[in-house]
C-alpha angles and dihedrals in degrees: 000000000000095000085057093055097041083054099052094047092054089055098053098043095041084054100046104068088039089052103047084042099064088052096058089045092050091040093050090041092058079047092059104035084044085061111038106021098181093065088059101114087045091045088047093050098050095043089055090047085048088053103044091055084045102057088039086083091049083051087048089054095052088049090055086053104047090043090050090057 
């Protein structure tokens, strides 16, 4: 039961900063290309990279989760 509950804690807390995270980076990302179209491959590339690095601490969470039952 605790093990449950402390699960389900780390989950939400690991998943809250990644998520809100990748909306200010996409957010952010539409900004920049809005105002300067032609960087948008550049802009694109970097925001995915951005992303990726950010729900690899959800992923971390989960791992700490799985690993704890």
């Amino acid at each position: 039961m605790i093990v449950t509950i402390s699960g389900g804690l780390i989950m939400a807390i690991g998943s809250i900063g990644p998520a809100l995270a990748i909306g200010v980076i996409g957010s952010k990302a539409v900004e920049a290309i809005g105002r300067n179209p032609e960087a948008s491959g550049k802009i694109m590339v970097n925001m995915l990279m951005a992303m990726s690095f950010a729900e690899a601490i959800a992923i971390y969470s989960l791992i700490v989760v799985v690993s704890a039952l």
